[in-house]
N, C-alpha and C positions, 0 to 999 in steps of 0.2 A: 811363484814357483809352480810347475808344470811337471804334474805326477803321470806316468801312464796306469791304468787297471791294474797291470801287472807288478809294478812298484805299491802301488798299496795293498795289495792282495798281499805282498809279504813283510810291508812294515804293521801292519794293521791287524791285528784279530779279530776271528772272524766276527763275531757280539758286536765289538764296536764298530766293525766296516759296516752291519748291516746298519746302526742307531746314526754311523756319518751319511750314507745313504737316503736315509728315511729323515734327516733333517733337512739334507741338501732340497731333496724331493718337497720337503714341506715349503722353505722358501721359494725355489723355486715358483711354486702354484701360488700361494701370497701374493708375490712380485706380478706375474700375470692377471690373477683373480684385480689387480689394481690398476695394470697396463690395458688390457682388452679396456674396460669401460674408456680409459681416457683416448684409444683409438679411436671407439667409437663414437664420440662425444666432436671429436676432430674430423672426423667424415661427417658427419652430419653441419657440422658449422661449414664447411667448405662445401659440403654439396659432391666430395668424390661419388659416391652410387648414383646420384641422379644425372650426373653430366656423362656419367658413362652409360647411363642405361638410354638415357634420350638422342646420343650421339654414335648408336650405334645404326642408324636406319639408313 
């Protein structure tokens, strides 16, 4: 289901749009806080920053 701002700004009050907000937010950064490292973990096995850094000369 695909809400726009403006559809929950008026099915939603405003208390609980800010605590749906500030949840979304918290997951969000979670989700990442766990993603970044596993990027990073996968460039460094693969070597993406060093074949681009050495292959740019």
């Amino acid at each position: 289901m695909d809400c726009s701002f403006d559809q929950l700004n008026q099915l939603i009050p405003s208390r609980q749009r800010a605590a749906l907000i500030s949840v979304n937010s918290m997951f969000f950064s979670a989700g990442m806080s766990l993603l970044f490292p596993l990027a990073g973990a996968l460039a460094d096995r693969f070597c993406v920053i060093e074949k681009n850094i050495y292959n740019m000369t």
